[in-house]
ZADO-1210 file (C-alpha; in nm, 4 decimals, padded with zeros to 6 digits):
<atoms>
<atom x="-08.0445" y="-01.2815" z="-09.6554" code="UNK" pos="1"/>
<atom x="-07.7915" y="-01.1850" z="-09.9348" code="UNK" pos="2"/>
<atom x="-07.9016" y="-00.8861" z="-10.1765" code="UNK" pos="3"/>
<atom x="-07.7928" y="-00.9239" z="-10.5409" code="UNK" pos="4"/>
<atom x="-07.4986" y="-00.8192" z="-10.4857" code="UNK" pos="5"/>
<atom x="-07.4017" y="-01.0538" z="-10.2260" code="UNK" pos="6"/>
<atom x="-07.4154" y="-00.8587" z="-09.8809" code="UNK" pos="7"/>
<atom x="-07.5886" y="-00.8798" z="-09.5806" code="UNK" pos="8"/>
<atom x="-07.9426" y="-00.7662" z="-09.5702" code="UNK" pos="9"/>
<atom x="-07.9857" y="-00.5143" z="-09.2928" code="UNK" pos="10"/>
<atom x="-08.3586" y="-00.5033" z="-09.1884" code="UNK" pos="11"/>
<atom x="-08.4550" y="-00.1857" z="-09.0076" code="UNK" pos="12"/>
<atom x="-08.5083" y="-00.2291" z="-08.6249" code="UNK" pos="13"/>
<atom x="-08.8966" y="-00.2830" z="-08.5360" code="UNK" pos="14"/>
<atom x="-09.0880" y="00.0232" z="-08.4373" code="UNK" pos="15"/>
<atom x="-09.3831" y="-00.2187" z="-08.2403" code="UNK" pos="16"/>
<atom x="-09.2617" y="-00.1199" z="-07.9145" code="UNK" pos="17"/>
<atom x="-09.2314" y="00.2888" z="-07.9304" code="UNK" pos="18"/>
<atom x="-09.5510" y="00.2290" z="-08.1063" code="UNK" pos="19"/>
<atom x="-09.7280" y="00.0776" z="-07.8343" code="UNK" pos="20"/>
<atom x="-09.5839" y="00.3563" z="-07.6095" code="UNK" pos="21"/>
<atom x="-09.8333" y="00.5787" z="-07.7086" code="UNK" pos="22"/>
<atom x="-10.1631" y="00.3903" z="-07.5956" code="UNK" pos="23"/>
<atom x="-10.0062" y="00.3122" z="-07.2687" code="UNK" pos="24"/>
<atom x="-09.9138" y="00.6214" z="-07.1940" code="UNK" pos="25"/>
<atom x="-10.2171" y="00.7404" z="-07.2783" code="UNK" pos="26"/>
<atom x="-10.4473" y="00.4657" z="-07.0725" code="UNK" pos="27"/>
<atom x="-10.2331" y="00.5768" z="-06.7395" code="UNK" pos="28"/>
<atom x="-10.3398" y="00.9391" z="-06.8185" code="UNK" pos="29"/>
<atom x="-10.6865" y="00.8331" z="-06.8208" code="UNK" pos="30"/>
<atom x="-10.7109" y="00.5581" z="-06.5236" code="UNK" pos="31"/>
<atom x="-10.5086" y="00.8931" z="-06.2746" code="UNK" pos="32"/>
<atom x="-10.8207" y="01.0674" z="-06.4123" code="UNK" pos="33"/>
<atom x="-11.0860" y="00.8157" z="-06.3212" code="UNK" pos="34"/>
<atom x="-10.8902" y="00.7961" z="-05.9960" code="UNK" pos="35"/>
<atom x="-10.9079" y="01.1581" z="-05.9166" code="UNK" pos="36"/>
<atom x="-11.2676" y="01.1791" z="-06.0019" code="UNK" pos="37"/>
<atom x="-11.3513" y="00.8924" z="-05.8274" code="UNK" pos="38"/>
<atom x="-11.2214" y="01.0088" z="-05.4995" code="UNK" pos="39"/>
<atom x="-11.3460" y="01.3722" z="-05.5228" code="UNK" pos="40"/>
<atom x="-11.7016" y="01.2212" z="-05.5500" code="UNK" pos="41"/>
<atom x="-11.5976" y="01.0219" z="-05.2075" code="UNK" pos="42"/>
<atom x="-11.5227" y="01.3028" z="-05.0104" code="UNK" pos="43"/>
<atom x="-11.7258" y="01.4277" z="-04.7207" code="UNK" pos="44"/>
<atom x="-11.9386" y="01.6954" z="-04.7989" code="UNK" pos="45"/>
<atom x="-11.9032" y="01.9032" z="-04.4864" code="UNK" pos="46"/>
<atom x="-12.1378" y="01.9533" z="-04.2368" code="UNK" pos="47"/>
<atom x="-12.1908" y="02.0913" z="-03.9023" code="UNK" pos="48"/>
<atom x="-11.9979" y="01.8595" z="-03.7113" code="UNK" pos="49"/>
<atom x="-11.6942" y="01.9207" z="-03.9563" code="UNK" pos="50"/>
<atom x="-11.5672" y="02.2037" z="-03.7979" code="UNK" pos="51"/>
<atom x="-11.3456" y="02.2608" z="-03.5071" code="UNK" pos="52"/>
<atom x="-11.3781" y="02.5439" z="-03.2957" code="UNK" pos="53"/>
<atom x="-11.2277" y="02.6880" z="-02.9739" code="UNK" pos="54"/>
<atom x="-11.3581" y="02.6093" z="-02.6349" code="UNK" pos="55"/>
<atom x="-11.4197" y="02.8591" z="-02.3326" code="UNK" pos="56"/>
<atom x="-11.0676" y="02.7054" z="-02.1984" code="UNK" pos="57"/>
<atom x="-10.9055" y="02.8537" z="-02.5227" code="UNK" pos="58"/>
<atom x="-10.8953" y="02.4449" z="-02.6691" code="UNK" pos="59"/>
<atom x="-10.9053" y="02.4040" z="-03.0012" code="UNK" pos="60"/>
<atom x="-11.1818" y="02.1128" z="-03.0503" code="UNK" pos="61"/>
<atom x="-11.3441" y="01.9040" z="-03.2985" code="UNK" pos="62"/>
<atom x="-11.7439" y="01.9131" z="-03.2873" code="UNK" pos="63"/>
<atom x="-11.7406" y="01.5680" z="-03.4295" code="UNK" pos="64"/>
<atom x="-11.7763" y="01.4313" z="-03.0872" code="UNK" pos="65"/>
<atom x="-12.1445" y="01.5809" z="-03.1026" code="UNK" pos="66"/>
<atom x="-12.1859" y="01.3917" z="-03.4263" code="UNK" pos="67"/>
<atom x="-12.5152" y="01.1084" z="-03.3580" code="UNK" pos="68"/>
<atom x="-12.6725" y="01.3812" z="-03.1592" code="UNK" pos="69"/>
<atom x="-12.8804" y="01.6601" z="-03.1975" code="UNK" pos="70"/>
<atom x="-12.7464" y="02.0161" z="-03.0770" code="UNK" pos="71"/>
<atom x="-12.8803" y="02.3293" z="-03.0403" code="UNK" pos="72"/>
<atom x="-12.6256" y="02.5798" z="-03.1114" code="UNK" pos="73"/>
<atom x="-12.6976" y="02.9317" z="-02.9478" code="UNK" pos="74"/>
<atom x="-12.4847" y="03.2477" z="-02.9654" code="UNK" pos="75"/>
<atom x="-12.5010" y="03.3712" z="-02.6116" code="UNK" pos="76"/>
<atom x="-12.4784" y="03.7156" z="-02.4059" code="UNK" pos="77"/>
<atom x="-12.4180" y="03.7595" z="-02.0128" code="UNK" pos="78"/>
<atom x="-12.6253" y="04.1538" z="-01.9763" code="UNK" pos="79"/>
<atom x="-12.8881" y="04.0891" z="-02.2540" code="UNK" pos="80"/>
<atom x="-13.2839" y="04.0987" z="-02.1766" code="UNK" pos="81"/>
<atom x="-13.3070" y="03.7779" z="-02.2962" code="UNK" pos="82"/>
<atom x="-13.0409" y="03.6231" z="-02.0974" code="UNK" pos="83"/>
<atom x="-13.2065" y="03.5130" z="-01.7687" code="UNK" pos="84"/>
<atom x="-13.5143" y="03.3117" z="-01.9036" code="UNK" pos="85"/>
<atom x="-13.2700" y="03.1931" z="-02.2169" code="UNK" pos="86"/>
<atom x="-13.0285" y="03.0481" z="-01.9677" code="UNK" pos="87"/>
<atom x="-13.2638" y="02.8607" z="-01.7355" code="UNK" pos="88"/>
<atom x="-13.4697" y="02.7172" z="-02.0075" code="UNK" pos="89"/>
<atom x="-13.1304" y="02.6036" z="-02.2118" code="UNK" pos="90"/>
<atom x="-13.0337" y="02.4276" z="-01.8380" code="UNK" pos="91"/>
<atom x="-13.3358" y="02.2630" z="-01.7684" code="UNK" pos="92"/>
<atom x="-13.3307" y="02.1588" z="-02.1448" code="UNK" pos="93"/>
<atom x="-12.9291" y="02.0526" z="-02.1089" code="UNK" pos="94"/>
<atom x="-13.0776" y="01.8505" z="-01.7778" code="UNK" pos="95"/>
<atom x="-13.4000" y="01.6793" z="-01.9326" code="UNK" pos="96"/>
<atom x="-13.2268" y="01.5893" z="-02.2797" code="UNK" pos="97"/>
<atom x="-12.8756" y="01.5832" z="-02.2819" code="UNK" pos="98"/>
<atom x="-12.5567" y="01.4843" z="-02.2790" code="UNK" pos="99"/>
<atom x="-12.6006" y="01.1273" z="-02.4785" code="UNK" pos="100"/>
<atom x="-12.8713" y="01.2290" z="-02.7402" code="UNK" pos="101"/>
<atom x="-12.8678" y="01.6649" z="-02.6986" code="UNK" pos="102"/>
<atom x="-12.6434" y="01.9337" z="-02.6284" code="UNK" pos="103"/>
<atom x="-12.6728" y="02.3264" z="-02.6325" code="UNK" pos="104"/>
<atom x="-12.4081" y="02.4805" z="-02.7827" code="UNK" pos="105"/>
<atom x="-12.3194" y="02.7238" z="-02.6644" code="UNK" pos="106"/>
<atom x="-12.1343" y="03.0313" z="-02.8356" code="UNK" pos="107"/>
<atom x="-12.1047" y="03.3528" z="-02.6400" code="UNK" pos="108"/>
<atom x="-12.0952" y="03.6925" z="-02.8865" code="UNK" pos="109"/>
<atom x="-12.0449" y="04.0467" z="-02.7993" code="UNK" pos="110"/>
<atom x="-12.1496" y="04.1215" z="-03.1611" code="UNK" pos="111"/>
<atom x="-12.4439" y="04.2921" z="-03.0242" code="UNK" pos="112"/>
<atom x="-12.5482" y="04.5702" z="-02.8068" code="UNK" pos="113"/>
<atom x="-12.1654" y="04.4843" z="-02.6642" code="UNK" pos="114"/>
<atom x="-12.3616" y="04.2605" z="-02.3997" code="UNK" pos="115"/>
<atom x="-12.1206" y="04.0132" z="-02.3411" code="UNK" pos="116"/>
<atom x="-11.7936" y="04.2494" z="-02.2827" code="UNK" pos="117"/>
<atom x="-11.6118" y="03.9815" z="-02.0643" code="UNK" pos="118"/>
<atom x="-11.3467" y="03.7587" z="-02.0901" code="UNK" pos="119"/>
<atom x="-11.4064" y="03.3925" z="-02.1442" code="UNK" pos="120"/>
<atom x="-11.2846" y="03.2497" z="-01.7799" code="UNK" pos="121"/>
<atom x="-11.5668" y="03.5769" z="-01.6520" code="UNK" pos="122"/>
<atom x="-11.8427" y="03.4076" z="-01.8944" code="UNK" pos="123"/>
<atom x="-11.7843" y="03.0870" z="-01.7870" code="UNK" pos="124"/>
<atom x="-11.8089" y="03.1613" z="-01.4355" code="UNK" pos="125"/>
<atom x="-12.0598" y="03.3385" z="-01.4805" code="UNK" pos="126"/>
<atom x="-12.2958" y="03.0822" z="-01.6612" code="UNK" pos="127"/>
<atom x="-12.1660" y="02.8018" z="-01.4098" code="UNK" pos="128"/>
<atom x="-12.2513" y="03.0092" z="-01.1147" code="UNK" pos="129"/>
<atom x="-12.5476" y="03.1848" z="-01.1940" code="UNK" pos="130"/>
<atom x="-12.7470" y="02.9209" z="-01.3786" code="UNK" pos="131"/>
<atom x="-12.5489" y="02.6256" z="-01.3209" code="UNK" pos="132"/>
<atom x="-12.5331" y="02.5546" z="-01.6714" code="UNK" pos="133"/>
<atom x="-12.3599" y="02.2054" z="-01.7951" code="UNK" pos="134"/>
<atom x="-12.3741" y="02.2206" z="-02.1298" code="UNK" pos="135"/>
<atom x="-12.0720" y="02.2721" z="-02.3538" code="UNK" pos="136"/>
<atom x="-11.9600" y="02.6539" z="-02.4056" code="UNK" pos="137"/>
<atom x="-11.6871" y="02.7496" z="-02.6876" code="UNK" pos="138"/>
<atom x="-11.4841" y="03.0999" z="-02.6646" code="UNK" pos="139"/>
<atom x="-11.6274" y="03.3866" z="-02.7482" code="UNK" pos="140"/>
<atom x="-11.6326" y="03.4423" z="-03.0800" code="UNK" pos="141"/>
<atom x="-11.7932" y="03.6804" z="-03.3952" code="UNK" pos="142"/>
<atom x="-12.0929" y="03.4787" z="-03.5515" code="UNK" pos="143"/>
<atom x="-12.2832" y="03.7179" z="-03.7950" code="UNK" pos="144"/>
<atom x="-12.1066" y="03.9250" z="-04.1068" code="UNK" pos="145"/>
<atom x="-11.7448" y="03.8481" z="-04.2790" code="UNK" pos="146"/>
<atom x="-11.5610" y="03.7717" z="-03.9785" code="UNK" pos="147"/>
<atom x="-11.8239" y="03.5290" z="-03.8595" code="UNK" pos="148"/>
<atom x="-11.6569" y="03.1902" z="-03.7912" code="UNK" pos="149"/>
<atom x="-11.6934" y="02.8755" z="-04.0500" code="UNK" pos="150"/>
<atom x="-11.9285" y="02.6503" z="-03.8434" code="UNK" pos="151"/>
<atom x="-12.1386" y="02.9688" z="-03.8002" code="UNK" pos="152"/>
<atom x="-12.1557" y="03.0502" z="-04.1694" code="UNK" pos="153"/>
<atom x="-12.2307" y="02.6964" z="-04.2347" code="UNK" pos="154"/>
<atom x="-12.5360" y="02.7201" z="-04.0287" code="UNK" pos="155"/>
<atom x="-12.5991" y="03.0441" z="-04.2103" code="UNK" pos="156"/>
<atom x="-12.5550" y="02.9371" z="-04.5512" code="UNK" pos="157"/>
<atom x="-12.8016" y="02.6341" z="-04.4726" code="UNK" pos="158"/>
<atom x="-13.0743" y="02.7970" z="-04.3918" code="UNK" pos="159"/>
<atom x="-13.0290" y="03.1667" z="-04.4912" code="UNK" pos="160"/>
<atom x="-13.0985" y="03.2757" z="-04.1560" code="UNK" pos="161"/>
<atom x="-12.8283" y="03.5362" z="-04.0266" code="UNK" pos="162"/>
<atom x="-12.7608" y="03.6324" z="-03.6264" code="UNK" pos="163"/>
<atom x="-12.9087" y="03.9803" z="-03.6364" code="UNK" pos="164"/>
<atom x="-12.9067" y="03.9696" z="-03.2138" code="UNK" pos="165"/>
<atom x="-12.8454" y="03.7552" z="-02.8847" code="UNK" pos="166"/>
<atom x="-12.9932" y="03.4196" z="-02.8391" code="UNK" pos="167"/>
<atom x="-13.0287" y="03.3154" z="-03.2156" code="UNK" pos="168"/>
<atom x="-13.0512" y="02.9081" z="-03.1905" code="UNK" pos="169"/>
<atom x="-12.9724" y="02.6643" z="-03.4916" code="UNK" pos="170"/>
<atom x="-13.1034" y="02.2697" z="-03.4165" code="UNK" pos="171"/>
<atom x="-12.8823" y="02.0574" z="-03.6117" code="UNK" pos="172"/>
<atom x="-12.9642" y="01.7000" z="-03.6655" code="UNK" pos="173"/>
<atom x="-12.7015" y="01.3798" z="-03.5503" code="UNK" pos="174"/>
<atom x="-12.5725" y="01.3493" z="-03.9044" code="UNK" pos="175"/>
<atom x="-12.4842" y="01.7574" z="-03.8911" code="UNK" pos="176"/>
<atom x="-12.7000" y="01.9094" z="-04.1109" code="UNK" pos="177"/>
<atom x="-12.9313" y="02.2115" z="-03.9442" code="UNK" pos="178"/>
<atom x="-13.3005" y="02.1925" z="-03.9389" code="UNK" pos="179"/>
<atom x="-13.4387" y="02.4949" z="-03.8169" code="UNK" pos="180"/>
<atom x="-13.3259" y="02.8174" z="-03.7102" code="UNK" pos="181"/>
<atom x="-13.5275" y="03.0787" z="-03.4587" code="UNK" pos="182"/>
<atom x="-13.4389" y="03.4034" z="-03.3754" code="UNK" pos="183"/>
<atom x="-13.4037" y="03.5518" z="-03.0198" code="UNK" pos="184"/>
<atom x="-13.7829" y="03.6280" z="-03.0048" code="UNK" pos="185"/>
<atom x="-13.8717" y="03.2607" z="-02.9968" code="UNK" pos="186"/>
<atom x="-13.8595" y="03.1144" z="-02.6391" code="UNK" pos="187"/>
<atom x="-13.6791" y="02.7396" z="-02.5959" code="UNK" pos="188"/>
<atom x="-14.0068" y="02.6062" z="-02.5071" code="UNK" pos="189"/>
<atom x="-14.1376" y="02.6617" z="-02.8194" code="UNK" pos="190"/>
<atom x="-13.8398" y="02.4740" z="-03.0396" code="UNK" pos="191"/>
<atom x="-13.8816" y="02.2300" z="-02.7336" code="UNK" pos="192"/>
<atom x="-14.1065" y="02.0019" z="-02.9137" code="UNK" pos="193"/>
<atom x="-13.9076" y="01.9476" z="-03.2537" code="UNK" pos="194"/>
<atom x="-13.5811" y="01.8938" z="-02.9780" code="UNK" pos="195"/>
<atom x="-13.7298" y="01.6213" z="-02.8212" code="UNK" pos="196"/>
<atom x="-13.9075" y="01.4671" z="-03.1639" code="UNK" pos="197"/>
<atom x="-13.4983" y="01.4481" z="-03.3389" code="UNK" pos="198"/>
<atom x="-13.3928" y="01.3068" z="-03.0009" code="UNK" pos="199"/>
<atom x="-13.7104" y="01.0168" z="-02.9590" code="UNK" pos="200"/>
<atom x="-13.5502" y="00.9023" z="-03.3234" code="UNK" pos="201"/>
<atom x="-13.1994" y="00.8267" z="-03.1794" code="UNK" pos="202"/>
<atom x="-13.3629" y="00.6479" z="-02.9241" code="UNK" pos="203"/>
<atom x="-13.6091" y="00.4102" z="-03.1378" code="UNK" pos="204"/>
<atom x="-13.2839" y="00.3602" z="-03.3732" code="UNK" pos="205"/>
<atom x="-13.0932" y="00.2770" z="-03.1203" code="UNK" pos="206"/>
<atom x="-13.3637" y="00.0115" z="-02.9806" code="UNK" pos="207"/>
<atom x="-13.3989" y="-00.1224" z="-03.3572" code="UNK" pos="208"/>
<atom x="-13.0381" y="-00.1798" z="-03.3684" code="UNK" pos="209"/>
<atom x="-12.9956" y="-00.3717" z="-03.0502" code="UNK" pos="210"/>
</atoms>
């Protein structure tokens, strides 16, 4: 188009696209967002079975291999009172429950009264050979105070329930999440009975599935 005075009409150059820029830029922000909240509302809240500990063979290990069964974690002494009827009753339970539905845990602790002063091959051999005991055993570690270790202060911070001596025993449920707590004073075959009631569940679910 010619202006009056005969030249060229230079329109300026359309500002649509830069315009547009904005609104995009703007949606990305928002979808990276969504994204980010979406996928911190999918992660795993943690659980038991979470963790990884050390075994009595110095392994580091996942307890998600327990996961679908029930455990009953103890922390354990070799020259406590309560060690002799602790470790036959935890065996014979090991024996009649485990190792498909139950296992003890098994977490020896010199945290108190210094009753379990020996090295980790010494505790194993010494729960192998005096009570035959087949249940898993993890390296002796602290359980109770600031230096307790994270699967331990899970169990405490889920039921408020703090180690204060030998023998305390946590039942956690297949899915990792702890049920009950008793302290050393309570014999196994008294916690026997809500054992075996977690483990007749797997079973019947199990059967149902089939």
């Amino acid at each position: 188009m010619l202006d009056p005075e005969g030249s060229v009409e230079h329109k300026p150059p359309s500002s649509f696209p830069k315009v547009l820029l904005i609104p995009v830029a703007m949606l990305l922000v928002i979808a990276a967002l969504l994204l980010l909240a979406f996928s911190a509302t999918q992660q795993k809240e943690p659980d038991f079975y979470t963790f990884k500990v050390v075994n009595i063979r110095g392994k580091l290990v996942s307890l998600e291999k327990y996961r679908g069964s029930v455990s009953l974690v103890v922390n354990v002494a070799s020259e406590c009172g309560y060690t002799d009827s602790h470790y036959k009753a935890l065996q014979q339970l090991q024996r009649d429950l485990g190792p498909y539905h139950f296992n003890v845990l098994a977490f020896p602790c010199n945290q108190f009264g210094q009753q379990e002063p020996d090295t980790n091959k010494e505790i194993e051999s010494f729960a192998r050979k005096t009570y035959s005991a087949s249940f898993p055993m993890f390296s002796k570690t602290t359980v109770s105070g600031a230096g307790a270790i994270p699967a331990f202060k899970y169990l405490i911070d889920s039921t408020g329930e703090e180690p204060t001596w030998n023998f305390w025993k946590y039942l956690v449920d297949p899915n990792g999440k702890v049920v009950k707590a008793w302290d050393s004073t309570v014999s196994v075959e008294e916690i026997r009975p809500y054992i075996t009631e977690l483990v007749r569940k797997i079973i019947l679910k199990k059967k149902d599935e089939l």
